[in-house]
Every structure is written in C-alpha cells, then in structure tokens.
C-alpha positions in Angstrom: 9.7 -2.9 -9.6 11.3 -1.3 -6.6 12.1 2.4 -8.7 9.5 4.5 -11.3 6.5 6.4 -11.2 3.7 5.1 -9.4 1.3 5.1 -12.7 3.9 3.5 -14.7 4.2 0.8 -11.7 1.1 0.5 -11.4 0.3 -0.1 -15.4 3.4 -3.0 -15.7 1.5 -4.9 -12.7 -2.0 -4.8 -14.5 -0.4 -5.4 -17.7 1.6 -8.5 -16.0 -2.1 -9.7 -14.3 -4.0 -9.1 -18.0 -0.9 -11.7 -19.0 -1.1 -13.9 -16.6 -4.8 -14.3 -17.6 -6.7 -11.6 -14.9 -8.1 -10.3 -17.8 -11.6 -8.6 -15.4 -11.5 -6.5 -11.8 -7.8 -6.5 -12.0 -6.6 -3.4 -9.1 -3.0 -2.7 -8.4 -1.6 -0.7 -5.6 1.3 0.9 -5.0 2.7 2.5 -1.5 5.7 3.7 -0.8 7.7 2.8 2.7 10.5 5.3 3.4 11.1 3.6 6.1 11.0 -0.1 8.4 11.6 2.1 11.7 8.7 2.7 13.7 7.8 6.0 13.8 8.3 7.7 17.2 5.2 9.5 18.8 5.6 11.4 22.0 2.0 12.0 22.2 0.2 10.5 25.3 -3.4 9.0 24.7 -5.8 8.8 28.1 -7.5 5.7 28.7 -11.3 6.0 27.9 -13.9 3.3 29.8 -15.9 1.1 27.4 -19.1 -0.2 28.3 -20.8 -2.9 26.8 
C-alpha cells in the first residue's frame, strides 16, 4: 500500500479491517514520510525555569 491516493488508501485498509471482522469504530490513517533524515533546525530555544 506504499503508492495511491490517500482516500483510496485509506478505503482498502477499512475495507481489509470490515474483512477481517472490525466490522464497528474501524479508523485508518494515513501519513506520508518524505523522509527518515532528521530534519535540521538552526533555531535556538532558551531555557525556561519550572517551578513545581
């Protein structure tokens, strides 16, 4: 299921669940990763205090 539309992904995995017997509250999600590199931030963030 790695290529397609998301909705059409998205409708062969419910449809797979509903055969598999998940026939109520059956939710399918889809992301896509365009990549496994971490993404580089140059951004600096400042230290806050926390008090409990």
């Amino acid at each position: 299921m790695a290529e397609g539309q998301p909705q059409e992904l998205v409708d062969a995995l419910i449809a797979e669940a509903n055969r598999r017997g998940g026939l109520d509250n059956v939710t399918a999600i889809i992301i896509r990763i365009d990549s496994l590199e971490p993404m580089r931030d140059d951004r600096t963030t400042a230290a806050v205090a926390v008090k409990q």
